[in-house]
C-alpha positions in Angstrom: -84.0 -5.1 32.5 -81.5 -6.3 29.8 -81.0 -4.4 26.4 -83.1 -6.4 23.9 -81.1 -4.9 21.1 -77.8 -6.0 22.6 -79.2 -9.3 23.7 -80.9 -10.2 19.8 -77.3 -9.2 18.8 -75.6 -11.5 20.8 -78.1 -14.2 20.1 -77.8 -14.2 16.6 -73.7 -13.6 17.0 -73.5 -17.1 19.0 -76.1 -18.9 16.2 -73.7 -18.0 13.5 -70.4 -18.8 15.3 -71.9 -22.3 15.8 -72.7 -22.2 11.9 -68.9 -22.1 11.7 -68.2 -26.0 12.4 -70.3 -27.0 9.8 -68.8 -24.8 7.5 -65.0 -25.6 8.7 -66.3 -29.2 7.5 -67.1 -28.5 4.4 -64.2 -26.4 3.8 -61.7 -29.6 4.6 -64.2 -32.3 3.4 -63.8 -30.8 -0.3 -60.1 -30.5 0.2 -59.5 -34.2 1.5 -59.4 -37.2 -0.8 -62.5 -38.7 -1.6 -62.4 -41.7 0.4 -61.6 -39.9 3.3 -64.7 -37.4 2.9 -66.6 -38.5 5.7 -64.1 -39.3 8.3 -62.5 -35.9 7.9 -65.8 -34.1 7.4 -67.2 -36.2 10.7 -63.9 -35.1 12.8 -65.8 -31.7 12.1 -68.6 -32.9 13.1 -68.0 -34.9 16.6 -66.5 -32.2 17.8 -69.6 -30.2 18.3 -71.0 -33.2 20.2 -68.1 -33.5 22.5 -67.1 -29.9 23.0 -70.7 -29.2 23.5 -71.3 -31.6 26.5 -68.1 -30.6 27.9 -68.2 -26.6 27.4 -71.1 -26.8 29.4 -70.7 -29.0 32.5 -66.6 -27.8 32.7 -65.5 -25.6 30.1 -66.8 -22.5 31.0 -66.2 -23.1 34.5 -62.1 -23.7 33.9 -62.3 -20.8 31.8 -64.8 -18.6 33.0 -65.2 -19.4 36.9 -63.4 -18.8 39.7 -63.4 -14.7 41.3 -60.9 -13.3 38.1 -57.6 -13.6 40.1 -55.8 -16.5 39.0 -53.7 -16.1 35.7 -53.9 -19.1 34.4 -57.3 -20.9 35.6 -60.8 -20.0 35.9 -62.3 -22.1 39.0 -65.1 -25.0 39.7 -68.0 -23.1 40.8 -69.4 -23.4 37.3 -69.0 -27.0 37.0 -72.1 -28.7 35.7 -74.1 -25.4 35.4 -74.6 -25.4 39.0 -77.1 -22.9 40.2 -77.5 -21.1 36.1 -80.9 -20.9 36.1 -81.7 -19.4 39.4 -78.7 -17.1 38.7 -80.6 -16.3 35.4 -83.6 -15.3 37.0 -82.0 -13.3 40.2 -79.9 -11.2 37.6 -82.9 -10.8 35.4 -84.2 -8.8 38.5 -81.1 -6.2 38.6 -80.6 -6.6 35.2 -79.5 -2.4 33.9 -78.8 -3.2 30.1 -76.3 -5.9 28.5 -77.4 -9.3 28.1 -77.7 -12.5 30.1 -74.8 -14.3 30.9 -76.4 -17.4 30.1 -75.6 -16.4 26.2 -72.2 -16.0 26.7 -72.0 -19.6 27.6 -73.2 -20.9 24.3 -71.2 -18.0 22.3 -68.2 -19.2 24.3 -69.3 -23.5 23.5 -69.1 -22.0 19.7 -65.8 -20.5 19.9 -64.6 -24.0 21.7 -66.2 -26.0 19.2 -64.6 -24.4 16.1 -61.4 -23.7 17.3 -61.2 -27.7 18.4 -62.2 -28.6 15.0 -59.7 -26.7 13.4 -57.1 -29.1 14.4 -58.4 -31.9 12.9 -57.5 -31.0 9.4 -54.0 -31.7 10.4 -54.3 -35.2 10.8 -56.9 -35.8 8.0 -56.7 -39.4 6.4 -54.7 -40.9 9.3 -55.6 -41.0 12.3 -57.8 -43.5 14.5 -61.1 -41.8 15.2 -60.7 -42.7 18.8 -58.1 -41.0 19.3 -59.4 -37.6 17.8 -62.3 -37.8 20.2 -60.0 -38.5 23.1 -57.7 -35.7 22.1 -60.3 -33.2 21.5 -62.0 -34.1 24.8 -59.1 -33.8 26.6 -57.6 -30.5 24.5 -60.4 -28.8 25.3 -60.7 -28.4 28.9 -57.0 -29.0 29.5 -55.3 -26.4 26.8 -57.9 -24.4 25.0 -60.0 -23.9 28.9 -57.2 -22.5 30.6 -55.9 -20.5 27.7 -59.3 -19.2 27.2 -58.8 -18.0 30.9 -55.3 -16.5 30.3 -55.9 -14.1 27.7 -59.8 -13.1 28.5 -60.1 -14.4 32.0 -60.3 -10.5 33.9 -58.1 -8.4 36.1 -55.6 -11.3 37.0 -54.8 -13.0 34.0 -51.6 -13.5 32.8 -51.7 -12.5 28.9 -54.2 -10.3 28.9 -53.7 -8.2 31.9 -50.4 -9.1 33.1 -49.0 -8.7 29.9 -51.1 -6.6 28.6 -51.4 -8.4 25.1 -54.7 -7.7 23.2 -56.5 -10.2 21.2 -59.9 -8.9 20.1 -61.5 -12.2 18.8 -58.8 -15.7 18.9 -55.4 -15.1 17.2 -54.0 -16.7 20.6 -57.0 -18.3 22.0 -58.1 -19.8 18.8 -56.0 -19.6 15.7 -52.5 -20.2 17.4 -53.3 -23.0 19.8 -55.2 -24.5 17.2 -52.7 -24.1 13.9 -50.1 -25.4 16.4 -51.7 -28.0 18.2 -52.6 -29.3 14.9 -48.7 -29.0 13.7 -47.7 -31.0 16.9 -50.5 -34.1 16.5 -49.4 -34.2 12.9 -45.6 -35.0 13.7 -46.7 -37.0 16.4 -48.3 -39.1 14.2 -46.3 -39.1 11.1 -46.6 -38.7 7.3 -49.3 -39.9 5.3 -48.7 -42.7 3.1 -47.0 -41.8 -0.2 -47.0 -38.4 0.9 -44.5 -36.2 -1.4 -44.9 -39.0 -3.8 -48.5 -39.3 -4.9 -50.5 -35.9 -5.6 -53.4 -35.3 -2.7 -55.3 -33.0 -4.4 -58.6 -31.7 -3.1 -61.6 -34.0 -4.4 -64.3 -31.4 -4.5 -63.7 -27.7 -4.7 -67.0 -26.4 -4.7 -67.2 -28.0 -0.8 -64.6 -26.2 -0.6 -65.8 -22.9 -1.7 -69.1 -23.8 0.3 -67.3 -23.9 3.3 -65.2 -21.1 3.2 -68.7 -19.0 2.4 -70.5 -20.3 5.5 -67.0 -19.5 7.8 -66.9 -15.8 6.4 -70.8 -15.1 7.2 -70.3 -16.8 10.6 -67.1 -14.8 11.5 -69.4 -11.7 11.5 -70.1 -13.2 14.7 -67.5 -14.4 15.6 -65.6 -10.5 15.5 -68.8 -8.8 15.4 -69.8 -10.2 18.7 -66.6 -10.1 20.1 -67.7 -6.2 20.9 -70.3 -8.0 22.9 -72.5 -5.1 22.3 -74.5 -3.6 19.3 -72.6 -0.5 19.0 -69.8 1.2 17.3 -67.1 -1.2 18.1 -69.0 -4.5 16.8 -69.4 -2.6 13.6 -65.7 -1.4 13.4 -65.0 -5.1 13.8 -67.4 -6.4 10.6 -66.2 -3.5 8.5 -62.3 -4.7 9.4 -63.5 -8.7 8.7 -65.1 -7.6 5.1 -62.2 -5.7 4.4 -59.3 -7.8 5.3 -60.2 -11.0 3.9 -61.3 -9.4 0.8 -58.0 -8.0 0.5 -56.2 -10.8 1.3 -58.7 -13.0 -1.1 -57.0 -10.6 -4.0 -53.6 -10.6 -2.3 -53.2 -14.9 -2.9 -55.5 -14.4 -6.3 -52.7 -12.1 -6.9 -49.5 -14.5 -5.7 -51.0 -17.8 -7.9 -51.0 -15.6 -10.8 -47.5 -14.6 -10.7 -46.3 -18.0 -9.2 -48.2 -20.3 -11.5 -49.7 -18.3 -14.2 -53.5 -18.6 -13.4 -55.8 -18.4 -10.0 -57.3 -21.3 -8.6 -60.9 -21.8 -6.8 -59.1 -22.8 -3.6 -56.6 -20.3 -3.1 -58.9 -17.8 -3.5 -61.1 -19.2 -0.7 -58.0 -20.1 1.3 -56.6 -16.3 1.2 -60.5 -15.4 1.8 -59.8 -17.6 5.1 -56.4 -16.0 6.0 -57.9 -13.1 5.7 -60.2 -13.4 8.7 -57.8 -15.1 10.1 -55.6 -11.9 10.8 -58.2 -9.7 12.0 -59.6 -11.9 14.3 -57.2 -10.6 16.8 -57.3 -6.9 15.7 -60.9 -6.9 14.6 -62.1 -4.2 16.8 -58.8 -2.4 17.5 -57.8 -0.4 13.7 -58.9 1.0 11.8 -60.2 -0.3 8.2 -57.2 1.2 6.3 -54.9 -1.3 8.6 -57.4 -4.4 8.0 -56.5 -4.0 4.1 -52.7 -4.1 4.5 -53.1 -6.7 7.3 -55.1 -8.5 4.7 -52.5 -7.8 2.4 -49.6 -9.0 3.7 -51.1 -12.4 5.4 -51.6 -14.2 2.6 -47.8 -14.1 0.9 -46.9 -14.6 4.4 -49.1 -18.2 5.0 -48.3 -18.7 1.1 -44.8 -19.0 1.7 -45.9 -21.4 4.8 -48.2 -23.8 3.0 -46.2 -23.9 -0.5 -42.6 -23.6 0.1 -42.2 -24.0 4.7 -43.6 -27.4 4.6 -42.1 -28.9 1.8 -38.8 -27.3 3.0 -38.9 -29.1 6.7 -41.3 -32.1 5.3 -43.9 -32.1 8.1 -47.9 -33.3 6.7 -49.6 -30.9 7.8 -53.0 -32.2 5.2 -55.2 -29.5 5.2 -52.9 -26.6 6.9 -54.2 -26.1 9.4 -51.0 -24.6 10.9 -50.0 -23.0 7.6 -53.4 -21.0 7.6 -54.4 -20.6 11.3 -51.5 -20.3 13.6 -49.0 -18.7 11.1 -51.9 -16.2 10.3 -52.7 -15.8 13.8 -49.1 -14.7 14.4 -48.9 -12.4 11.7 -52.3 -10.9 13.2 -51.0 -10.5 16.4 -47.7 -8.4 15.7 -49.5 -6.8 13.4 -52.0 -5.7 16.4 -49.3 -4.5 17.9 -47.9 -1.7 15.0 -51.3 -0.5 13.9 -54.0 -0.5 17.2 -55.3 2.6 17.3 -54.3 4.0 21.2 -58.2 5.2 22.1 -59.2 1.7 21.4 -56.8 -0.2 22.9 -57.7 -2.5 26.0 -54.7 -1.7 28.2 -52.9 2.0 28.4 -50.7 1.6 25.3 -51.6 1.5 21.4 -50.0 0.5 18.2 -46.1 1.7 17.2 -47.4 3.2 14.2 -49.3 5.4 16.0 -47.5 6.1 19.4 -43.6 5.4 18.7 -44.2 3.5 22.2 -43.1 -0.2 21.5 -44.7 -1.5 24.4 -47.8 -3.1 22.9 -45.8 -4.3 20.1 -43.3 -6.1 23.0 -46.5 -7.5 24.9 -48.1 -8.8 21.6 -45.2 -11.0 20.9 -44.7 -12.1 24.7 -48.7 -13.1 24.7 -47.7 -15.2 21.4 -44.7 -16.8 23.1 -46.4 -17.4 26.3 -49.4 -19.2 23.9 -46.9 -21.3 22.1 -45.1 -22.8 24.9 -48.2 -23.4 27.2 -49.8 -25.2 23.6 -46.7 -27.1 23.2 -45.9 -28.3 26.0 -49.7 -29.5 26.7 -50.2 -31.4 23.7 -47.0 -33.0 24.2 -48.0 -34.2 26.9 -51.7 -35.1 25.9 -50.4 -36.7 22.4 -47.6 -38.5 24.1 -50.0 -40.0 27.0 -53.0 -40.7 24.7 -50.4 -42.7 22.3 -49.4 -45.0 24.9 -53.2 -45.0 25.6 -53.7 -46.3 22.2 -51.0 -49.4 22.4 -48.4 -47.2 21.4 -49.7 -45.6 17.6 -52.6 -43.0 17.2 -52.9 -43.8 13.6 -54.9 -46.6 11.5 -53.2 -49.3 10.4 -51.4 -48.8 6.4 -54.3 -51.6 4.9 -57.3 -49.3 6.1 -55.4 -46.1 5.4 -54.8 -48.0 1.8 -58.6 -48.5 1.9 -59.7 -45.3 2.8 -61.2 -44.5 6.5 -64.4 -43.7 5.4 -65.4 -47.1 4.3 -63.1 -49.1 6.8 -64.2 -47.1 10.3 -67.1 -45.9 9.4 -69.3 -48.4 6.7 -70.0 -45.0 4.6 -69.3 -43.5 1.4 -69.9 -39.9 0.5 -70.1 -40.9 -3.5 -71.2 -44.6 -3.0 -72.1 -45.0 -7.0 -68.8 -43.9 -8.0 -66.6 -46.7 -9.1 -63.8 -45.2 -10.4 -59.9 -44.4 -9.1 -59.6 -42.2 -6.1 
């Protein structure tokens, strides 16, 4: 029989990881413009529709299929959910604790989903809704599949057992790839108009702060059930998510004050984001001591990114999603790699702080470089390929990006009594 206390766990850890999309909308709905509120809030959205369908029929079978020995690629055997249900019921028979595997598939479709959406904050207010659902269909299976496979894919993969990197919960699989698949589409598809010259501000910061809530209860999921058990680890992980985004909540609090003079509603929810952000990869791995510094220092670090790196190289990057997710992501995984404690690490080598042994510090930053080439190199491709696909521009045309794209694609408006300037 299966563990019903591990199996409720996991249950509820997949309901609240899907809970994260809708959040993540909210979160860059409030910081768009207001007549791009829907569009950008519906990028969100469609991903959980696409993603969905395709998790299930491929996804997990790229990722997840296949006999473990392939570094980079799960197999076909799971393709279309061949077989699931009578699997279900013959492994119910043998079943001695855990859960069923069947809820792994939906708790990996959630992780898909959210880290998918992620990257559509880059490219908020610009770009052809056609062409986000083409990208994330195609980003998903091609880039986020096989990378799923690479770092968490069993004995054979090539970050996470050849290497030996360790990545608890997404800083590679989902914060990275995202952050900088986002970075790529953005310079792909060019500034917005009158960027640098007319303010964007965010049009409704309580969204904003809505959003950010429902991501921080759904990461306890999201790390918590990263132990994929109801035990000591999964707590050690929620402990470490509370206390490093709290810390780096007070750590940008902290940074406005000194920069600007006062604290702002939004940074406070973006550090609160960075925050979980840098654990995800070291969630269940150190102890809560580290998760404070890590919380700490992330936030001055995706500060710097956000306020002073993108200004500096001029790349629109709207809602940061590379500022936040794969420059925090980054700073997570090193970070993994000075302060793991050795009895909990997932290969034979723990953190430098605590050994002196740089190893794990040297395969944390290998993982990273091996995630940043493979992401690079595929959306390259994939942007490159779906622009020509799109008669040779992935962006609306300057008259309905004038307009506004909630109006002009879509025929809504979130605020449709308001009359007044944008």
């Amino acid at each position: 029989m299966y563990d019903s206390g591990t199996t409720a766990f996991m249950l509820v850890s997949a309901m609240l990881v899907l809970l994260m999309t809708p959040g993540l909308a909210f979160f860059y709905g409030g910081l768009a413009r207001r007549k791009n509120v829907v569009n950008t809030m519906l990028m969100s959205i469609v991903v959980i529709g696409v993603v969905g369908v395709l998790w299930v029929l491929v996804g997990h079978s790229f990722a997840y299929g296949g006999d473990g020995q392939s570094p980079v690629f799960g197999g076909f055997d799971l393709i279309g959910g061949a077989n699931i249900v009578k699997d279900m019921l013959a492994e119910a028979q043998t079943a001695q604790g855990g859960f069923p595997s069947l809820v792994n598939v939906t708790y990996q479709a959630a992780f898909a989903m959210i880290t998918t959406a992620i990257i559509t904050g880059s490219v908020a207010g610009r770009m052809k809704f056609g062409a986000i659902v083409a990208f994330s269909s195609i980003w998903v299976l091609l880039v986020y599949a096989p990378l799923a496979h690479m770092v968490w894919g069993g004995e054979g993969s090539l970050i996470g057992s050849m290497i030996g990197a360790l990545d608890f919960a997404g800083g590679d699989v989902v914060h990275i790839s995202s952050g900088l698949s986002g970075l790529i589409l953005c310079l792909i598809l060019g500034k917005r108009k009158g960027y640098g010259l007319l303010p964007h501000r965010p049009h409704n910061v309580p969204f904003v702060l809505l959003g950010a809530a429902l991501l921080w209860f759904g990461w306890f999921g999201f790390n918590g059930g990263s132990a994929f058990a109801a035990d000591g680890i999964a707590a050690l992980a929620l402990l470490n998510t509370v206390a490093a985004s709290a810390a780096a909540l007070l750590s940008w609090s902290l940074i406005e004050r000194v920069k600007t003079g006062g604290t702002t509603l939004v940074g406070a929810a973006t550090g609160l984001v960075a925050g979980l952000v840098v654990i995800t990869p070291a969630a269940g791995f150190v102890e809560p001591w580290a998760a404070i510094v890590m919380g700490l220092i992330v936030s001055p670090v995706c500060y710097f990114a956000i306020s002073f790196l993108k200004t500096k190289l001029g790349y629109d990057d709207a809602l940061d999603a590379f500022g936040c997710h794969a420059v925090g992501g980054v700073t997570g995984g090193i970070l993994t790699g000075l302060f793991c404690v050795p009895e909990l690490s997932w290969t034979e080598h723990g953190g430098l702080f605590y050994t002196a042994d740089p190893s794990l510090l040297v395969a944390q930053v290998l993982g990273i470089l091996v995630t940043v080439v493979f992401v690079a190199v595929a959306v390259l491709i994939i942007g490159f390929a779906l622009k020509f696909v799109f008669k040779g521009t992935l962006r609306v045309s300057e008259a309905v990006e004038s307009e506004g794209l909630d109006v002009a694609l879509h025929g809504e408006s979130a605020y449709p009594a308001y009359t007044g300037m944008d």
